[in-house]
Every structure is written in C-alpha cells, then in structure tokens.
C-alpha atoms as a printed R data frame, in Angstrom:
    type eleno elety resid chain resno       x       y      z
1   ATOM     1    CA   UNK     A     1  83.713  95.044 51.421
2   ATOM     2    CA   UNK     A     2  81.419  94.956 48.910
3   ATOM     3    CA   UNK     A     3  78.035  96.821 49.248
4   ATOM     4    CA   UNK     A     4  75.577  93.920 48.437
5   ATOM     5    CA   UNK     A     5  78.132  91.575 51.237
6   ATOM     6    CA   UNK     A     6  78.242  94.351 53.485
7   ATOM     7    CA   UNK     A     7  74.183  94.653 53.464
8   ATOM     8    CA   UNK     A     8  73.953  90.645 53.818
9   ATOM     9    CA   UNK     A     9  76.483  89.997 56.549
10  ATOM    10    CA   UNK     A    10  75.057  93.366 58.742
11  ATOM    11    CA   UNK     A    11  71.383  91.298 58.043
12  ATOM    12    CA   UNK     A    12  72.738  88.073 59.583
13  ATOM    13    CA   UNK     A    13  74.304  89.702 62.738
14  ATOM    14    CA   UNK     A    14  71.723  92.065 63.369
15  ATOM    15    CA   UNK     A    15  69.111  88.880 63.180
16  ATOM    16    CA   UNK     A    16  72.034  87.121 65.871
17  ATOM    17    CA   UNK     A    17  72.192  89.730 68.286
18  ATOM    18    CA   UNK     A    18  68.178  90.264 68.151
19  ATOM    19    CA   UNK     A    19  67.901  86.715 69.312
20  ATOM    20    CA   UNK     A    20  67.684  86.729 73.133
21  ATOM    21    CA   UNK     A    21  68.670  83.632 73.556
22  ATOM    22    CA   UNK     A    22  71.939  83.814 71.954
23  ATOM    23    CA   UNK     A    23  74.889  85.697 73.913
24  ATOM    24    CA   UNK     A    24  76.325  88.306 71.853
25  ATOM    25    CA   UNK     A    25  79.595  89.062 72.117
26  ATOM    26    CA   UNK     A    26  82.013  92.771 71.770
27  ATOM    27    CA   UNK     A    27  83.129  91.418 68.219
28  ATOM    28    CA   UNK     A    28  79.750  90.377 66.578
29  ATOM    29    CA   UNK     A    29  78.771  93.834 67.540
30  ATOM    30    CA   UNK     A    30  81.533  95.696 66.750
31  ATOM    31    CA   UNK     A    31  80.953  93.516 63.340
32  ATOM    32    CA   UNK     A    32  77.851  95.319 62.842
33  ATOM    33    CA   UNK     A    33  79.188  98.662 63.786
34  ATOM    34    CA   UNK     A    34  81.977  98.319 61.434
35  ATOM    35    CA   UNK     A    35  78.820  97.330 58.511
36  ATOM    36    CA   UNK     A    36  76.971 100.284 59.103
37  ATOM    37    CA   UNK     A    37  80.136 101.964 59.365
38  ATOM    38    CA   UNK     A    38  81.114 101.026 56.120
39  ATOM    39    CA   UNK     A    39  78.235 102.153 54.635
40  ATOM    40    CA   UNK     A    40  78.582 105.375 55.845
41  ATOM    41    CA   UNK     A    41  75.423 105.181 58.438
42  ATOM    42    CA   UNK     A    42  77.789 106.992 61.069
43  ATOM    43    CA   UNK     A    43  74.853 107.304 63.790
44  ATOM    44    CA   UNK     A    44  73.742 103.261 63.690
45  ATOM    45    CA   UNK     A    45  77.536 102.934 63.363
46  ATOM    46    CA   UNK     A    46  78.387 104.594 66.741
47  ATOM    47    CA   UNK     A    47  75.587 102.981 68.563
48  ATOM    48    CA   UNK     A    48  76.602  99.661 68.202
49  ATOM    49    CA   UNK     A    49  80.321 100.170 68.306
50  ATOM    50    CA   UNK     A    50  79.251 101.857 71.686
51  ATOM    51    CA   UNK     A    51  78.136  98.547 72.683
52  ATOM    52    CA   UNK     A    52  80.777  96.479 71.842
53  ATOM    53    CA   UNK     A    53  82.879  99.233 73.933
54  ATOM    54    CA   UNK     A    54  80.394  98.767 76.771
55  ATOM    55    CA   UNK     A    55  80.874  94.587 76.904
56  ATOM    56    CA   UNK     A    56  84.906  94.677 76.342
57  ATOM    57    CA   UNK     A    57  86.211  97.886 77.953
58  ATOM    58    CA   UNK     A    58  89.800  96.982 76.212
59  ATOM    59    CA   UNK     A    59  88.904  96.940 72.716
60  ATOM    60    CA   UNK     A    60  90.602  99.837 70.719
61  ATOM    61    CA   UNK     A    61  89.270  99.481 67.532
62  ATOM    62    CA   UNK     A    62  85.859 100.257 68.818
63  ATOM    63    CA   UNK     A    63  87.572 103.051 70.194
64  ATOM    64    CA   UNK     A    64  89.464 103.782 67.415
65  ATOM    65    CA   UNK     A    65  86.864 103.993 65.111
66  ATOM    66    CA   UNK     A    66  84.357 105.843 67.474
67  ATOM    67    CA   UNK     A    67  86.780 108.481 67.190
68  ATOM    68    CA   UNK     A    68  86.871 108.223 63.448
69  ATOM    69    CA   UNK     A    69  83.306 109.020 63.469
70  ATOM    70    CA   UNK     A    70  83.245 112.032 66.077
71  ATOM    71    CA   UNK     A    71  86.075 113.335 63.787
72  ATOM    72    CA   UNK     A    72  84.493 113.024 60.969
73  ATOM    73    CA   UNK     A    73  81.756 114.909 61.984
74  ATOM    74    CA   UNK     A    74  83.485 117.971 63.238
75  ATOM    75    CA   UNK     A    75  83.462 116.465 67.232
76  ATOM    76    CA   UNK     A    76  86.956 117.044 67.515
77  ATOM    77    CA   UNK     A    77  87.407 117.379 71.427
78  ATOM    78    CA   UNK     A    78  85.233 114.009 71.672
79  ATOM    79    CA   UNK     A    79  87.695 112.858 68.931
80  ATOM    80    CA   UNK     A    80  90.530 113.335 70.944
81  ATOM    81    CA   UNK     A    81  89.345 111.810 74.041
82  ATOM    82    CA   UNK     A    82  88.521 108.409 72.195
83  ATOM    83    CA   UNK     A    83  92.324 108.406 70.806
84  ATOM    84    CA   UNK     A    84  93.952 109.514 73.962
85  ATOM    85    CA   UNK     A    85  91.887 106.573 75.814
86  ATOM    86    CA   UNK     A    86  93.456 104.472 73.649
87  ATOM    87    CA   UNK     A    87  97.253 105.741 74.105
88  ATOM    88    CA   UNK     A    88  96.629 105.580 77.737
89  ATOM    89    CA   UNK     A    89  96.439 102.048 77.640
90  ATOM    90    CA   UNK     A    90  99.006 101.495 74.366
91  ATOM    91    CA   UNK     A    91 101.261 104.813 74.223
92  ATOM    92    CA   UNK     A    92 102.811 103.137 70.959
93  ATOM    93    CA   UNK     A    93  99.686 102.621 69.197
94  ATOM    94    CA   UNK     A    94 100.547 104.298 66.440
95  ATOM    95    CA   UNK     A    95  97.069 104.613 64.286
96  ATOM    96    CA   UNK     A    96  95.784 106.311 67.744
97  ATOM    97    CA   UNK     A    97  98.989 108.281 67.800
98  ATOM    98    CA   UNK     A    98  98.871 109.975 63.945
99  ATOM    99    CA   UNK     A    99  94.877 109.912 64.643
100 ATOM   100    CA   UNK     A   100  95.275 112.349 67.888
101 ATOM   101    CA   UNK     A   101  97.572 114.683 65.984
102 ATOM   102    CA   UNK     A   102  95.497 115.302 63.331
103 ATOM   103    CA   UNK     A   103  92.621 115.869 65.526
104 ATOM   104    CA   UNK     A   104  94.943 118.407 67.855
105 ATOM   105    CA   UNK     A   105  96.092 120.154 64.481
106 ATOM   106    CA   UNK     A   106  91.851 120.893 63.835
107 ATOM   107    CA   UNK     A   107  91.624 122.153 67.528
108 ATOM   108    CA   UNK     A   108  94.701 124.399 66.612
109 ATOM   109    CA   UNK     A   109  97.134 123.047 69.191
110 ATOM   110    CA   UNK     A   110  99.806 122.957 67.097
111 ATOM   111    CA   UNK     A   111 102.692 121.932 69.899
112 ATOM   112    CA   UNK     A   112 100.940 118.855 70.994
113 ATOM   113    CA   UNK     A   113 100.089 117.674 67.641
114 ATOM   114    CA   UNK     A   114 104.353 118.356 67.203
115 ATOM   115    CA   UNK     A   115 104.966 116.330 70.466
116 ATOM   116    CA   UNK     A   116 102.476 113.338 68.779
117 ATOM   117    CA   UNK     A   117 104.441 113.578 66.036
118 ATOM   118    CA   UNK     A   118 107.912 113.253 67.831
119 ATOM   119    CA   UNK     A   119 106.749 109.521 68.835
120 ATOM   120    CA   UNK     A   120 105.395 108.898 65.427
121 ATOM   121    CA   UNK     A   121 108.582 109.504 63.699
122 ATOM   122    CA   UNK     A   122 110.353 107.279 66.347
123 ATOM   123    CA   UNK     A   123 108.233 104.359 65.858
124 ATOM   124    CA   UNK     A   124 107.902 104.346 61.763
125 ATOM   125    CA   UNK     A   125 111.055 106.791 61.457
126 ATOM   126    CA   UNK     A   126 111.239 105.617 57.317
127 ATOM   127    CA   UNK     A   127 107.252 106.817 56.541
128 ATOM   128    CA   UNK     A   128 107.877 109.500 54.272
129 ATOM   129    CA   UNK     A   129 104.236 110.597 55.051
130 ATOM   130    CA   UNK     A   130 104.465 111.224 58.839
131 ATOM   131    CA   UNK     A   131 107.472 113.476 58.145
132 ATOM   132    CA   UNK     A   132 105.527 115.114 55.799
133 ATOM   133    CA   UNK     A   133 102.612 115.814 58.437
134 ATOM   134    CA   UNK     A   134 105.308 116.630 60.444
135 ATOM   135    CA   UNK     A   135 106.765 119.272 58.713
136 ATOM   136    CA   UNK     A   136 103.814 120.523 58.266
137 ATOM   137    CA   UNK     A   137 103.123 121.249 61.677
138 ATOM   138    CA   UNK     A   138 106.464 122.600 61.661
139 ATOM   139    CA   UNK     A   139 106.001 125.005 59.179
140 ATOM   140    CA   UNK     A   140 102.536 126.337 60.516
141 ATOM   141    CA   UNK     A   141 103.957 126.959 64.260
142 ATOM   142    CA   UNK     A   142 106.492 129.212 61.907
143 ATOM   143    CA   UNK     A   143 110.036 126.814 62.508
144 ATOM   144    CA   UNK     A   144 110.448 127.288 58.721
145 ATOM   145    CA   UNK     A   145 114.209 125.624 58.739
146 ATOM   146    CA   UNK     A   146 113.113 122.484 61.533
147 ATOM   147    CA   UNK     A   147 110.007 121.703 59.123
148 ATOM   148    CA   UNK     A   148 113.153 121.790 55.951
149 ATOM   149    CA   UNK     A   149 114.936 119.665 57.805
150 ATOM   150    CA   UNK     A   150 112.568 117.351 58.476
151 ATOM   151    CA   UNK     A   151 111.986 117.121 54.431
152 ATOM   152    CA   UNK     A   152 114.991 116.480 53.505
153 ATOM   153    CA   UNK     A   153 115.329 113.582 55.442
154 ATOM   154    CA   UNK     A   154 112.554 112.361 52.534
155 ATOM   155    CA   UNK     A   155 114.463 114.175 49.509
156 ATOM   156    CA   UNK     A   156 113.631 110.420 47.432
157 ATOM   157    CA   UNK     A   157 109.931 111.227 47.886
158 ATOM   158    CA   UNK     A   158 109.569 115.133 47.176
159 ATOM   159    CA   UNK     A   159 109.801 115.608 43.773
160 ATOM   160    CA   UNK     A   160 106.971 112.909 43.149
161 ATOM   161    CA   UNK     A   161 104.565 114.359 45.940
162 ATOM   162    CA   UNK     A   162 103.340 117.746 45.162
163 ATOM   163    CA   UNK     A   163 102.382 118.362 48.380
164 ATOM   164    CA   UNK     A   164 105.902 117.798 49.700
165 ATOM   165    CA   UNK     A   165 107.609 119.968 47.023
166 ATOM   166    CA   UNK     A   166 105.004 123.015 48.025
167 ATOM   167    CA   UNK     A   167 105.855 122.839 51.355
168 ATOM   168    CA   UNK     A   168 109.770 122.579 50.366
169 ATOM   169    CA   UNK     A   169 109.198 125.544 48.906
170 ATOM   170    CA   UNK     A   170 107.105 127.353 51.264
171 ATOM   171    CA   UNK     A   171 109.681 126.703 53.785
172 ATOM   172    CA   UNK     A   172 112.961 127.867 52.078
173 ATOM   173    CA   UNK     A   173 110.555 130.966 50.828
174 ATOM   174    CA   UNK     A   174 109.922 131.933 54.261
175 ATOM   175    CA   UNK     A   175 114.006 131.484 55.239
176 ATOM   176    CA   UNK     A   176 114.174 133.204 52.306
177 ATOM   177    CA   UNK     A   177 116.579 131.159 50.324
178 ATOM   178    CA   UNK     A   178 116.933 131.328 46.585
179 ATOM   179    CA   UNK     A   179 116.290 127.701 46.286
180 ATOM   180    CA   UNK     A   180 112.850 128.298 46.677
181 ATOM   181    CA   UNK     A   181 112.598 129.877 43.339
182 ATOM   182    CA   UNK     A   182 113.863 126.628 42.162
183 ATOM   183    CA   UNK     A   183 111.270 124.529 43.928
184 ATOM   184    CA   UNK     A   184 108.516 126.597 43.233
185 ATOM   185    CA   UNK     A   185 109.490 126.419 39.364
186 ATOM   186    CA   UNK     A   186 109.290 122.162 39.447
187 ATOM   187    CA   UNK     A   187 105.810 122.636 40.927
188 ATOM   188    CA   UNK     A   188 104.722 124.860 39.097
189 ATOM   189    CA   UNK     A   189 106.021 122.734 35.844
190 ATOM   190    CA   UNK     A   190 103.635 119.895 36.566
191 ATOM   191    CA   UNK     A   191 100.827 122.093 38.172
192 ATOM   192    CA   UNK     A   192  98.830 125.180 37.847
193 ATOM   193    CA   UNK     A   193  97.786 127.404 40.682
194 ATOM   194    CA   UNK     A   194  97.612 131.374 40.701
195 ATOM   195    CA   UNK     A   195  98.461 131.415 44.834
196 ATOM   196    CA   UNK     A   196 101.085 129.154 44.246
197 ATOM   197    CA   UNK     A   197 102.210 131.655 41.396
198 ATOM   198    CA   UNK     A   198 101.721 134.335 43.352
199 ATOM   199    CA   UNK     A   199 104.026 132.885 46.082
200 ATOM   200    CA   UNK     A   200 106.722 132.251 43.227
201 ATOM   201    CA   UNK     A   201 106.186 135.935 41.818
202 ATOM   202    CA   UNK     A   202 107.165 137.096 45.333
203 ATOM   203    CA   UNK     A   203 110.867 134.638 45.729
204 ATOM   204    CA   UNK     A   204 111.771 136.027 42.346
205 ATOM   205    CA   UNK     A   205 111.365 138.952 44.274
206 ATOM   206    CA   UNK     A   206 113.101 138.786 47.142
207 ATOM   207    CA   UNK     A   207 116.152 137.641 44.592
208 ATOM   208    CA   UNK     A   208 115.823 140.303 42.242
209 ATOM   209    CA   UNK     A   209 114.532 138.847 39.528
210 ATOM   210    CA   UNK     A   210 112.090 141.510 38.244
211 ATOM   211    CA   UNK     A   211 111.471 140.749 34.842
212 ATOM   212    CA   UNK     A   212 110.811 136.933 35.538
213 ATOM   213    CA   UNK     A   213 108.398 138.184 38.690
214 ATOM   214    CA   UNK     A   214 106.903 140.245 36.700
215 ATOM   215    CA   UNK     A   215 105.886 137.674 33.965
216 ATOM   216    CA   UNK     A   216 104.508 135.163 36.816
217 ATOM   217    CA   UNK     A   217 102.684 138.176 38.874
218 ATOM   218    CA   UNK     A   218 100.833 138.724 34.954
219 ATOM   219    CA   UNK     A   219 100.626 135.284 34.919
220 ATOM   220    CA   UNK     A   220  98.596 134.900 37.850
221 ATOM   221    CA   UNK     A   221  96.591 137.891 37.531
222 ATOM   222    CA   UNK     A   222  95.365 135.646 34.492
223 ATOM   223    CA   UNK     A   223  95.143 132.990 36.223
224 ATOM   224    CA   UNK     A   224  92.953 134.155 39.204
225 ATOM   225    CA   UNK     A   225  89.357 134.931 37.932
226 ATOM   226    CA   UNK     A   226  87.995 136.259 41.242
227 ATOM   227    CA   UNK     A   227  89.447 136.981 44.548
228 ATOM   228    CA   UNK     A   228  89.788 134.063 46.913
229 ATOM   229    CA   UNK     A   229  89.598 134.306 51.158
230 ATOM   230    CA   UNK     A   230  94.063 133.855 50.469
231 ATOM   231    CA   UNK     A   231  94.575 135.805 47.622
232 ATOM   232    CA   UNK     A   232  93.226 139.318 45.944
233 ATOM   233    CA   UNK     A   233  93.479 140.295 42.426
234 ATOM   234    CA   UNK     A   234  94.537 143.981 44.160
235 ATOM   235    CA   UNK     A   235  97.227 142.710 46.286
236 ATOM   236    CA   UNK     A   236  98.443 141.121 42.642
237 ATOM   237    CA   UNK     A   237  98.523 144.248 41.052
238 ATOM   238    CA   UNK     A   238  99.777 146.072 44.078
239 ATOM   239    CA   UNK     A   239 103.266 143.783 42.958
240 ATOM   240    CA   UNK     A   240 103.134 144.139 39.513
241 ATOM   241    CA   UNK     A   241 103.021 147.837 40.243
242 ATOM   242    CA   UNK     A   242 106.195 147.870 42.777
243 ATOM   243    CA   UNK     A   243 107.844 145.396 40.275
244 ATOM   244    CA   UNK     A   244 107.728 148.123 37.302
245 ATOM   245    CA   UNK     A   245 108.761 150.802 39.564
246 ATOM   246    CA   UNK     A   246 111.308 149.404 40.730
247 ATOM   247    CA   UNK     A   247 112.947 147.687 37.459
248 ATOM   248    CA   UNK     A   248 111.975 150.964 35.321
249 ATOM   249    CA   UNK     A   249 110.868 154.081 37.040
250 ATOM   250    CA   UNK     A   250 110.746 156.247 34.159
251 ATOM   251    CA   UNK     A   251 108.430 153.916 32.633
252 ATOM   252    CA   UNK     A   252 104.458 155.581 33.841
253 ATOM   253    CA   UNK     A   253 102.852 152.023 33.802
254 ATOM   254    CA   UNK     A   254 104.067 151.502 37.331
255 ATOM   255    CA   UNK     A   255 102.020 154.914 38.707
256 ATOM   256    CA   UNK     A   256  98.626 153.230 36.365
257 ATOM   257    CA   UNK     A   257  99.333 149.990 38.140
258 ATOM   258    CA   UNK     A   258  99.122 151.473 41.228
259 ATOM   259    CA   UNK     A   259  96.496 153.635 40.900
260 ATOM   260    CA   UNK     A   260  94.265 150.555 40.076
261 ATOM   261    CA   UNK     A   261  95.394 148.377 42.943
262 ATOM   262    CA   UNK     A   262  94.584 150.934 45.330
263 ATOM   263    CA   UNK     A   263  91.161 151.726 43.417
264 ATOM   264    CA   UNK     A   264  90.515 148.847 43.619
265 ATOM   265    CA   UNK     A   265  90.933 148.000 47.338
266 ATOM   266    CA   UNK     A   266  94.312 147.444 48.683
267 ATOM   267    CA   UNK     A   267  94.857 148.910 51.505
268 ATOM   268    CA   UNK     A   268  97.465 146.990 52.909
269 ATOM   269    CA   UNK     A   269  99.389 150.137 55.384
270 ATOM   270    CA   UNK     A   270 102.504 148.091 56.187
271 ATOM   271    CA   UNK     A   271 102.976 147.459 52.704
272 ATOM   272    CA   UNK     A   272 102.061 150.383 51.015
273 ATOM   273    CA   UNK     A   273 104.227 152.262 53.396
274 ATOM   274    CA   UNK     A   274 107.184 149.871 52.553
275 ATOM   275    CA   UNK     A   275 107.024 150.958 48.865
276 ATOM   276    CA   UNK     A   276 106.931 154.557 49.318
277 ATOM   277    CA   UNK     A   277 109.974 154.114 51.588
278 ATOM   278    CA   UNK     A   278 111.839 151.554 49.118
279 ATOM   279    CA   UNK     A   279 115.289 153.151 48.496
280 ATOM   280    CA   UNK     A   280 115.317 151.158 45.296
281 ATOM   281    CA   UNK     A   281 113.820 154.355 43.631
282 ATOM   282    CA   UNK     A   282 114.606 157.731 43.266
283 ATOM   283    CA   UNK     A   283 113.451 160.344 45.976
284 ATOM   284    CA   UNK     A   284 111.525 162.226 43.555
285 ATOM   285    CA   UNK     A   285 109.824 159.012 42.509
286 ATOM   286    CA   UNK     A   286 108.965 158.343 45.965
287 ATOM   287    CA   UNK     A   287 106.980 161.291 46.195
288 ATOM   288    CA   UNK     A   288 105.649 160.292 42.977
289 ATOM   289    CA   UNK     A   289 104.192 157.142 44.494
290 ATOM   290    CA   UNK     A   290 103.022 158.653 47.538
291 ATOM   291    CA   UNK     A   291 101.097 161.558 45.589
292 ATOM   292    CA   UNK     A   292  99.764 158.960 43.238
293 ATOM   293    CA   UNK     A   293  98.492 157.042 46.386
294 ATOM   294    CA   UNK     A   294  96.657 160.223 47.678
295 ATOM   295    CA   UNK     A   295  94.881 160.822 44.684
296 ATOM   296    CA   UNK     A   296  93.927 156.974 44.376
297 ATOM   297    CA   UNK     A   297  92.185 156.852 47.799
298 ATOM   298    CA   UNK     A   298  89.661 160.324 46.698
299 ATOM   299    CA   UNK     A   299  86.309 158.925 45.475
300 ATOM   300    CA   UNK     A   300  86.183 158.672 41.940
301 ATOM   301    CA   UNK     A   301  84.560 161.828 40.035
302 ATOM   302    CA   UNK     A   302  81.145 160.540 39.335
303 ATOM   303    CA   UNK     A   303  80.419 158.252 42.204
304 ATOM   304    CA   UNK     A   304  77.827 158.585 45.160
305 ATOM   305    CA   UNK     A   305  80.564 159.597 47.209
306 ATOM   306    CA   UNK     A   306  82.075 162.585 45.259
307 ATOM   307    CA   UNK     A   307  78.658 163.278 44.566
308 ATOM   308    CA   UNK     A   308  78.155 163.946 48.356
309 ATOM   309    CA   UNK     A   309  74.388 164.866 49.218
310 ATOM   310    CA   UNK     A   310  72.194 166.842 47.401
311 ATOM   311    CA   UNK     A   311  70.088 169.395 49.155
312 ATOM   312    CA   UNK     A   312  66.050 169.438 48.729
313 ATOM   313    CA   UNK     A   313  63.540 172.314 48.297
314 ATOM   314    CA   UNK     A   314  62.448 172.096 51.722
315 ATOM   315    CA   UNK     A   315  66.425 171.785 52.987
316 ATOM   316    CA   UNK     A   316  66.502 168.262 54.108
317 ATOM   317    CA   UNK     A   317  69.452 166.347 52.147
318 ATOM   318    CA   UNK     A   318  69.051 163.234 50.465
319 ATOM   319    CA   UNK     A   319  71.895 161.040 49.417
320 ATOM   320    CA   UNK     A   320  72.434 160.724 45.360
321 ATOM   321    CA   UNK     A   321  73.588 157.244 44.771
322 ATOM   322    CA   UNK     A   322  74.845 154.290 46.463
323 ATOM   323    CA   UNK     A   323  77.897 152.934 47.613
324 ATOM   324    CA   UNK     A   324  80.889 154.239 45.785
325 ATOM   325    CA   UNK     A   325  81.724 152.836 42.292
326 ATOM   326    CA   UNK     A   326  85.406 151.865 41.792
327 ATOM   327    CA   UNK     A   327  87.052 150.050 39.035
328 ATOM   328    CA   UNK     A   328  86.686 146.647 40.777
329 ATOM   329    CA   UNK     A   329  84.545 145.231 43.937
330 ATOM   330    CA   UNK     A   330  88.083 143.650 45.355
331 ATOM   331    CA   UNK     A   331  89.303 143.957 48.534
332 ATOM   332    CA   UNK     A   332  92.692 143.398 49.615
333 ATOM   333    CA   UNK     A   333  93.580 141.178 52.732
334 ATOM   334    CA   UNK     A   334  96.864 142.686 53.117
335 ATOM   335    CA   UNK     A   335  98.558 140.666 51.116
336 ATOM   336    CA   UNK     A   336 102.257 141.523 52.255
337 ATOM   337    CA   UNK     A   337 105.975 141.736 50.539
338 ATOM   338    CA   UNK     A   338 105.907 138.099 52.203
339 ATOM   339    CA   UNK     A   339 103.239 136.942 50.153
340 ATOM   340    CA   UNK     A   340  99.562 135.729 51.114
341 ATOM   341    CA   UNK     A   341 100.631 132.285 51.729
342 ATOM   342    CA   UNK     A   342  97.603 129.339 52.720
C-alpha cells in the first residue's frame, strides 16, 4: 500500500475506534495494526494487533504477524510461541509452518526446524524454495548427501539460483565428490567471492589438481583484502604453501610460503601437523617443513619479544617495546584441509 493511503486509511480507523460509541471490531483493528505495521512502526503495530487478538482469540493473522514482529526484532522464543499457537489450531498452516522453522533455525534447533520442514515439503512438495531451506538445514546438521538429495529433486532451478548452486557445491565438497569442483566453477563464473574461492581452491585439492588450486588459492589471496570472522589471509597462504610443496618440493617458495603463514598467525595444530606428516613429500622434506616451522614460531630478531627485558641501573627490568612485530596482524581460525566453510 502506498505510503500517503496507508497514512489516510490508519487516520480514518484510528478516528473509528476512538469513537466510543461505535463497536470496534478484531478486523478494523487488526486494520490499523497491519497500517502501522506497514510503515514499519513495529511497537504501535503490536499493540493494536494485540487487541484484535484479545476480541477474536481465532484470528491467525494477528498471530501471524505478531510473530513477524517479535522475529524481527530478535524475540525469537516469543516468535515461536505466536507460530506454534497458530499450528496448534491449523497444523497445515503452512506460512506458520515455514515461519516456525526459520525461527527454530535462529534458536539453533536444527532437528525441529528439519521436522517443520518434513510437513512443508509434503504440503507444497513442487516449491523449489522450501527444498532449498531444507537442504539447508540438512547441510548445517552435517547430512551432506540427504541435503544433495534434496537438491536435486530441484536440478531445473539450481543453476539460476546462486544460492542453490553454493550449497550444491558445499554439499558434494563435504562428500567429497569431484563434482564439486564443477559446481563451484559455474558459481564462481557468474560471481566473485574469495571464501567461495577459497572453498574451490581446497576441492581442486582434494582431486589433485595442484596447479589449478594453486591459481584460485592466489586468486583469493587477491581477492581477500583483510581477514574476515570465516576466512584468514594466513590460513590462505598456509595452502598455497602445502600446494607448492607438494606439486614441486625442490622448488624453496613452498618453505617462504610457509614461513609467512605461520609468521603471520596460523596456528592451526591439526593442520599443521597433517602437512608435516603428508607422505606426498619426501622424508627429508618433511623435516624440512617441520624445522622451517620451528624457526617460524621464534620471535622475529628485532621485536619486543626477542628483545626480552632490559635491565636498569638500579636492577629493576623494564620491558623494551610492545607486543611483538610480525609480518602481518592476522590470525588464523584454524582454517582446516576441509576448508573454512560459512
């Protein structure tokens, strides 16, 4: 509705239900709750929607949308209680139904937002967009092959919703199937991301392709200007440092690589560990690694902490400096071989 409508037709049925004289009934106000509403005045919204609730105890879409307010501003748990009074008395109402998922997905209970979801697909079994939701939830209570299945019953839909693609690709990356390298390439065609990069760097991985991994890994290193709370430029180099040793060990980049990841934060133990134990290299290049690790972890010559304390005429010691000085401020959030997925 039109702003300037919405302001006059909220004017004439406020003015109506002002009038004492005139019996107001559970749709005028839920008219005017659905005005203010609409105009994003969530708090005059809920009041009178609150009333309409109060004179007809049976009217959902005061419910409904009472809920859409409490989720909207972060009340989940009051959220959910306006939907599920609503499936209590209609358990195939299914606005209320996709509504109370979504809200159980924010309060993290992933296996009743999966049951929700069961009925959902029963009821509109052809919406390409509850499957999606659905695999979704799949995919996030780790049931990497049910959430592909799931997709594929929607294969008309995926390559013209980048959301469903990702996910396609997400979830044959985590079964670790080559076609993920394919479906990670036609998103990454149309669309530009350095953790979706990353992601691909790692499948061309797992399939051995090291010079192509290596290009996307540089790629996104490019691509990523400053760490993000999923993704660290050290856990980038980290891989670009494995990927050199592994496809060329004779070549030193891969021991410079390294040396900066770990410089400059990565500290990932599983990880690290994994490469010094990877059979893909020589013994003596093993050691190699693991010496080169050593020496990355010592303070850098020059910096507060190789500096240590310095002591003063009267013998007290005083610090010289502050925090260490590396190469690079990032810190690695143990980004694994399995990639630092969202």
């Amino acid at each position: 509705m039109p702003r300037g409508i919405c302001i006059l037709a909220l004017s004439a049925l406020s003015l109506l239900a002002s009038c004492a004289s005139v019996a107001t009934s559970a749709e005028e106000y839920y008219s005017i709750g659905m005005a203010y509403f609409e105009m994003g005045k969530y708090e005059e919204a809920e009041r009178w929607l609150n009333r309409a609730l109060g004179r007809n105890r049976t009217m959902s879409a005061s419910e409904y949308n009472l809920g859409r307010i409490a989720f909207g501003t972060g009340r989940y748990s009051e959220a959910l209680k306006k939907f599920n009074a609503i499936l209590k008395k209609d358990p195939q109402n299914v606005m209320a139904l996709k509504a109370a998922a979504y809200t159980q997905i924010k309060l993290g209970n992933m296996e009743e937002a999966q049951k929700l979801y069961d009925k959902v697909l029963e009821l509109e079994p052809a919406e390409a967009d509850n499957g999606l939701n659905y695999a979704t939830v799949l995919y996030a209570m780790d049931k990497p092959a049910e959430a592909e299945a799931v997709l594929k019953k929607y294969d008309y839909m995926i390559l013209d919703d980048k959301d469903a693609l990702l996910l396609l690709a997400r979830v044959q990356k985590a079964q670790k199937k080559p076609e993920a390298i394919d479906s990670y390439d036609a998103w990454l065609s149309k669309n530009t991301d350095p953790q979706v990069r990353y992601e691909y760097t790692l499948a061309l991985d797992d399939g051995g392709f090291y010079a192509r991994a290596l290009e996307e890994a540089r790629k996104a290193l490019s691509e990523l200007s400053s760490d993000t709370e999923t993704l660290k430029r050290s856990a980038i180099r980290f891989v670009i440092a494995r990927l050199l040793l592994v496809s060329d060990g004779e070549n030193t980049e891969g021991l410079t690589e390294l040396t900066e990841a770990i410089r400059a934060g990565f500290d990932d133990k599983d990880t690290i560990d994994a490469l010094i134990n990877d059979e893909r290299l020589s013994k003596s290049l093993r050691d190699e690694v693991r010496r080169t690790i050593d020496e990355a972890k010592k303070p850098v010559e020059g910096t507060s902490e190789s500096a240590g304390s310095a002591s003063t005429e009267s013998g007290e010691s005083t610090t010289t400096g502050s925090s260490s000085s590396t190469s690079s401020t990032e810190n690695s959030t143990g980004a694994s071989t399995g990639g630092g997925t969202n």
